[in-house]
C-alpha positions in Angstrom: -10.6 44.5 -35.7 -8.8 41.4 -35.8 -5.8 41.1 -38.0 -6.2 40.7 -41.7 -5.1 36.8 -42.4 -3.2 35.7 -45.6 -5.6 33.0 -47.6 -4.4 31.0 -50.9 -6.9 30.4 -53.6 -5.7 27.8 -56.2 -7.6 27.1 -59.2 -6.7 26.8 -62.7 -10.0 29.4 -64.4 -8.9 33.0 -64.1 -12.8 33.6 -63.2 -12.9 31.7 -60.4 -10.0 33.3 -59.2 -11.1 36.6 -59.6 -14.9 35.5 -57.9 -12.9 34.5 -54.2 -10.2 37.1 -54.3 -13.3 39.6 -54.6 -15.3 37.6 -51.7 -11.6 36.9 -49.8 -11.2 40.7 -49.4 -14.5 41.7 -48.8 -14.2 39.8 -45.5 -11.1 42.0 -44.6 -8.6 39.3 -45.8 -5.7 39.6 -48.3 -6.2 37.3 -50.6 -2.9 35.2 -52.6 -3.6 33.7 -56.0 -2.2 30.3 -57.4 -2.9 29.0 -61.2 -2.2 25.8 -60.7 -0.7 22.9 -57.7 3.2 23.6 -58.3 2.4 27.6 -58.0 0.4 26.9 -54.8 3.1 24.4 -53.2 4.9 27.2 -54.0 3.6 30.0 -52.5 2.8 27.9 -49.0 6.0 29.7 -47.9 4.3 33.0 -47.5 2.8 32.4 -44.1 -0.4 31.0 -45.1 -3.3 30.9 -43.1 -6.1 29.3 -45.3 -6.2 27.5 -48.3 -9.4 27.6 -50.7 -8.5 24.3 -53.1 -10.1 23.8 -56.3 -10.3 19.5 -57.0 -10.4 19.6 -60.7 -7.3 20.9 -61.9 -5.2 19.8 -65.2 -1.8 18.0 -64.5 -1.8 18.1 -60.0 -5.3 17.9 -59.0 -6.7 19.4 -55.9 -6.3 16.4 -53.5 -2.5 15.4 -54.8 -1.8 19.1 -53.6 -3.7 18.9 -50.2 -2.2 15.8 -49.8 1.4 17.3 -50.6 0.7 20.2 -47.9 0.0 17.9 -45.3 3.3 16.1 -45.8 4.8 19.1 -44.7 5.1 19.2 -40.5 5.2 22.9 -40.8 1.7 23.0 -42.8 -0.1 20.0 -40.3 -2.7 22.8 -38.8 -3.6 24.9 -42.0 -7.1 24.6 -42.7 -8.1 23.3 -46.3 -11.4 23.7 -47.5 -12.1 22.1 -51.0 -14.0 24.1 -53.4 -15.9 21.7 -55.8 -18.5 20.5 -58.0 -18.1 17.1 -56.8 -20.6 15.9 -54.4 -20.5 12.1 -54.1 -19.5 10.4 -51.0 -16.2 8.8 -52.1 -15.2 12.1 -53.7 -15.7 13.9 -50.0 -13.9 11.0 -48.1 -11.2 11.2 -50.6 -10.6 14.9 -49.9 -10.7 14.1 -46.2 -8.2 11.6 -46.4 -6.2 13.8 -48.2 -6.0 16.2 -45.7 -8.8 18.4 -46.6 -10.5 20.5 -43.0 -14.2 21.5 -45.2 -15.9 21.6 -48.4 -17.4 24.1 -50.4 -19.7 23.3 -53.3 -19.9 25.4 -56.5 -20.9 28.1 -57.2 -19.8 29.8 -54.2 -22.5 31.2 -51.9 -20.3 34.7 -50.0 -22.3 33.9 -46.9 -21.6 30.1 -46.6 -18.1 30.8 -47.5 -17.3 33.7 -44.7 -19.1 31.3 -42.2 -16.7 28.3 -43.2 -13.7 30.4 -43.5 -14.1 32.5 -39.8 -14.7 28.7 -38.0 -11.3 27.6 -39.0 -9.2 30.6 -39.1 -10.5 30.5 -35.5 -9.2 27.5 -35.0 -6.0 27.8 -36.5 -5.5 31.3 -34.8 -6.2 28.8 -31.4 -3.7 26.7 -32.4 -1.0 29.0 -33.2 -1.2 30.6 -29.9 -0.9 27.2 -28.1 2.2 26.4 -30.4 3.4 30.1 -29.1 2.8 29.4 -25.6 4.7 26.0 -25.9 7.7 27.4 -27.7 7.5 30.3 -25.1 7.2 27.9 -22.2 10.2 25.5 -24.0 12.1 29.1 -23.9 11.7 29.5 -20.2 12.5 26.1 -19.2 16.0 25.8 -21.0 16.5 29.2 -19.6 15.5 27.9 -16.3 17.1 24.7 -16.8 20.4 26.4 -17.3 20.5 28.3 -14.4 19.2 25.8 -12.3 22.4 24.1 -13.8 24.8 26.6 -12.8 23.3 27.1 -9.3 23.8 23.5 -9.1 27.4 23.7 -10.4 27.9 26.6 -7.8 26.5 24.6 -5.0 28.3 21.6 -5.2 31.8 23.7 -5.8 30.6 25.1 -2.3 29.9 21.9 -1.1 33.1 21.0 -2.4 34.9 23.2 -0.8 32.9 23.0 2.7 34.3 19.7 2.7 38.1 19.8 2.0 37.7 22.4 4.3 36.1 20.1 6.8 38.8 17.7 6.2 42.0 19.9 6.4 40.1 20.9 9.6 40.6 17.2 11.0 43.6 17.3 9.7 44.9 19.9 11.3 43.3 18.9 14.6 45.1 15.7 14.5 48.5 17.2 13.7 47.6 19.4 17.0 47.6 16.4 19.1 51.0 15.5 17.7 52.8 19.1 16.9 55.7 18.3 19.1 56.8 15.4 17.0 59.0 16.3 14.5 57.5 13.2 12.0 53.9 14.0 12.7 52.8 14.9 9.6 54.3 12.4 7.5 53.2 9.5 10.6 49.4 10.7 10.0 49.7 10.7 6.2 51.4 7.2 6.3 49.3 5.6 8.8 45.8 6.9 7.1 46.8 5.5 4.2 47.6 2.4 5.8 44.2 1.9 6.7 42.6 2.4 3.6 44.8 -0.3 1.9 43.8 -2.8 4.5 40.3 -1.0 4.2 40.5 -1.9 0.5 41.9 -5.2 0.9 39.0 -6.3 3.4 36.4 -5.1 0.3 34.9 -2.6 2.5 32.7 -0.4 0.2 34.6 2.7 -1.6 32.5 5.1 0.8 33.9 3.3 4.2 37.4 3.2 2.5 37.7 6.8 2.3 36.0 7.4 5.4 38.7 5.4 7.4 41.3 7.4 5.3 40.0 10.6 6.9 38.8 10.0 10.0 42.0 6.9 11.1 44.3 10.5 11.7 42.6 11.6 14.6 43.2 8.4 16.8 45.9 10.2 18.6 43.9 13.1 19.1 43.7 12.7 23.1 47.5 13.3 23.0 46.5 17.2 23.7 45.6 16.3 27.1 49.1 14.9 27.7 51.6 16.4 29.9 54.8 16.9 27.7 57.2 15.6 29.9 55.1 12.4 29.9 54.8 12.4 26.1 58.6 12.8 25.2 60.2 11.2 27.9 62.8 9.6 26.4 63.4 7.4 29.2 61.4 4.1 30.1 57.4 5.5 32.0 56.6 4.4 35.3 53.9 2.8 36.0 51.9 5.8 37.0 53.3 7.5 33.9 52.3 4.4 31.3 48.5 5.0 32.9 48.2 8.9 32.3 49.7 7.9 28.9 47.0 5.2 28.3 44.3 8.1 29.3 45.1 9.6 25.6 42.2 7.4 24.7 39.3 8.5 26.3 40.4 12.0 26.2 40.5 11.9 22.3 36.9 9.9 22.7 35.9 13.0 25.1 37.2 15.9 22.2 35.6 13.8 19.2 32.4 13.2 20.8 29.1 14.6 20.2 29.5 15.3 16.8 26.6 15.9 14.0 30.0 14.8 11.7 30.3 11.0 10.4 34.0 11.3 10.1 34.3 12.7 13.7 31.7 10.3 14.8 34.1 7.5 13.4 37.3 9.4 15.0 35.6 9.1 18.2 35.3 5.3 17.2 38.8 4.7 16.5 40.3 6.9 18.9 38.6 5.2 22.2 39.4 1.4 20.4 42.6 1.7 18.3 44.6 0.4 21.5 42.5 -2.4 22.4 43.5 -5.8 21.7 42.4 -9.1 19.8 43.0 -10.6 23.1 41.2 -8.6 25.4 44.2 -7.4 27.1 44.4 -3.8 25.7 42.9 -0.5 26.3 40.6 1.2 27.8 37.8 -0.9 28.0 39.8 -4.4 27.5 37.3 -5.3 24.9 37.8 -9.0 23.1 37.9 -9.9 19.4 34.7 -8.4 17.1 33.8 -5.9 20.5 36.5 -4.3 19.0 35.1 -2.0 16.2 36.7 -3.2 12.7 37.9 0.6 12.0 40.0 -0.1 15.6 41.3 -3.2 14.4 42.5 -1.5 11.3 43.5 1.2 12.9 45.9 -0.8 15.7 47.9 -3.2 12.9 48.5 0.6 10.8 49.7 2.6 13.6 51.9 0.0 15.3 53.6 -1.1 12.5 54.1 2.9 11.3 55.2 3.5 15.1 57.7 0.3 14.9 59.4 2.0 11.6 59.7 5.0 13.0 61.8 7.0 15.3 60.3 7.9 18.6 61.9 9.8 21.5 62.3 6.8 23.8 62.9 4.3 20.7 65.1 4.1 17.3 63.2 3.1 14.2 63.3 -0.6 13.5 64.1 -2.3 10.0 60.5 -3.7 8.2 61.7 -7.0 8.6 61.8 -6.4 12.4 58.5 -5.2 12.4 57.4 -7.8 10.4 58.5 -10.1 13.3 57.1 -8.4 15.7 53.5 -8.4 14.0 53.5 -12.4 12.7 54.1 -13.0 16.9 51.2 -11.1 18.0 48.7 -12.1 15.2 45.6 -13.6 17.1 47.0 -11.9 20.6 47.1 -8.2 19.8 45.9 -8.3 16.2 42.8 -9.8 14.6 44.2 -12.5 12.2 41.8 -11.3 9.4 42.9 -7.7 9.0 47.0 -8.6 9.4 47.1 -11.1 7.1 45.5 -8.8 4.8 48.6 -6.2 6.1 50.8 -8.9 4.8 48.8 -9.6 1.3 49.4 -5.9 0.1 52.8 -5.3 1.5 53.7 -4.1 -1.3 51.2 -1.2 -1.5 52.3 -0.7 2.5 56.1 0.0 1.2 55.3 2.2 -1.4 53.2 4.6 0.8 56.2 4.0 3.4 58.8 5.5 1.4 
């Protein structure tokens, strides 16, 4: 048997009343009772599922209250049925537009009225379970929304993680290729940032800046391969000595390459092409102007003037004003023009990260 439903019957004669309570429950239904519209607008908040509205009632009518229930959100699905004595056509379009669902003309016939009232407690009892299944279903997704959210906030703290990992990984692997210098880590931190003010200075997107940051520390990487009494000679290299030294760069190419990595992929760059020069005159493959990959051009004009300014074993550290020098005379020979006198337009940056 389905559940009993709760139906409102509103009219101001106490016979009339009595008449559908009696037909009400002998459908199964418990029936509610209302005198007049305040008491039904009243009593809506008792779950109603049906409301049997006389029209002509003294001070609020039957359609001013149907018309009141449908203002309500909460009431928009409740079947109304209107139960009249009026039968003209602007009487039934009036109820309609007042929000009525069906119409029932006096004197009440119990088979009419059961027919009428099982059709749109149906209908109601279909719409509640879609509003059900929605709220259910609205349930389920902010549930699901919020732990989507915190697998998402988990997976990018990994991701995170995986790559400061990945980058104190290169940076350890180019404080490797330079352990035995007592300055390394501070050259590597200076020079890298170097970059990325020239980097910035050239408006090279954000993305490239940072990239250049990362991956401009490994251009020394070959180093490993370097005997040590080659590397810290302190003395002036031979010949044969200067071109083992020079082999530092395809040896770093050679460690770097291969990689699935973007920032190895673009320490592989600089490491092979940080030592050629504007000129053509430099290293490895004597390459000429724009052959030279911009990250190498960068990289040349950072790690010179860091390597001018500071102490090496063969070398004391010169003054910036020396270096200065020494830069302006090889603009257009060793460096491209473009990314020194962009060096020279942030100077001040340069000295800050210096000291």
């Amino acid at each position: 048997m389905d559940k009993p439903k709760r139906i409102l019957i509103v009219d101001d004669e106490e016979l009339n009343r009595e008449l559908l309570e009696d037909l009400v429950a002998s459908f199964g239904h418990e029936p509610e009772m209302a005198r007049d519209g305040i008491e039904a607008l009243a009593m809506m908040k008792l779950d109603i599922d049906l409301v049997l509205l006389d029209v002509m009632m003294p001070g609020m009518d039957g359609f001013e209250v149907a018309k009141r229930i449908r203002e309500n959100v909460d009431y928009s699905g409740l079947p109304i049925i209107m139960v009249t004595a009026l039968t003209s056509k602007e009487d039934r379009l009036r109820a309609v537009e007042a929000g009525a669902n069906d119409f029932i003309t006096k004197p009440v016939d119990k088979t009419e009225l059961k027919v009428r009232t099982a059709s749109l407690l149906k209908m109601k009892e279909a719409q509640d379970a879609i509003k059900r299944h929605k709220a259910e279903l609205e349930i389920k997704v902010e549930q699901r929304t919020a732990e989507l959210r915190l697998a998402l906030q988990d997976m990018a703290e990994a991701q995170r993680k995986t790559h400061q990992a990945h980058l104190e990984t290169i940076q350890r692997l180019a404080i490797a290729a330079e352990y035995k210098d007592k300055d390394t880590a501070a050259h590597i931190h200076r020079m890298s940032n170097y970059c990325a003010i020239i980097a910035r200075g050239l408006h090279l997107p954000p993305g490239e800046q940072e990239i250049i940051l990362h991956a401009s520390p490994m251009h020394d990487v070959g180093k490993i391969g370097i005997a040590d009494a080659i590397l810290l000679k302190p003395d002036k290299l031979y010949e044969d000595e200067w071109n083992i030294i020079k082999q530092h760069s395809t040896i770093g190419y050679r460690i770097l390459s291969g990689s699935s990595s973007e920032l190895l992929q673009l320490g592989e760059i600089i490491a092979l092409s940080h030592h050629e020069k504007w000129d053509g005159s430099g290293y490895p493959k004597g390459l000429v102007g724009e052959e030279i990959h911009l990250f190498g051009r960068i990289c040349a004009v950072a790690d010179v003037f860091d390597a001018l300014t500071s102490k090496r074993p063969y070398k004391k550290a010169f003054s910036n004003e020396k270096a200065y020098e020494i830069l302006r005379k090889s603009r257009g020979t060793h460096f491209d023009p473009k990314v020194l006198d962009v060096f020279f337009e942030h100077m001040d940056e340069v000295v800050a990260i210096q000291k």
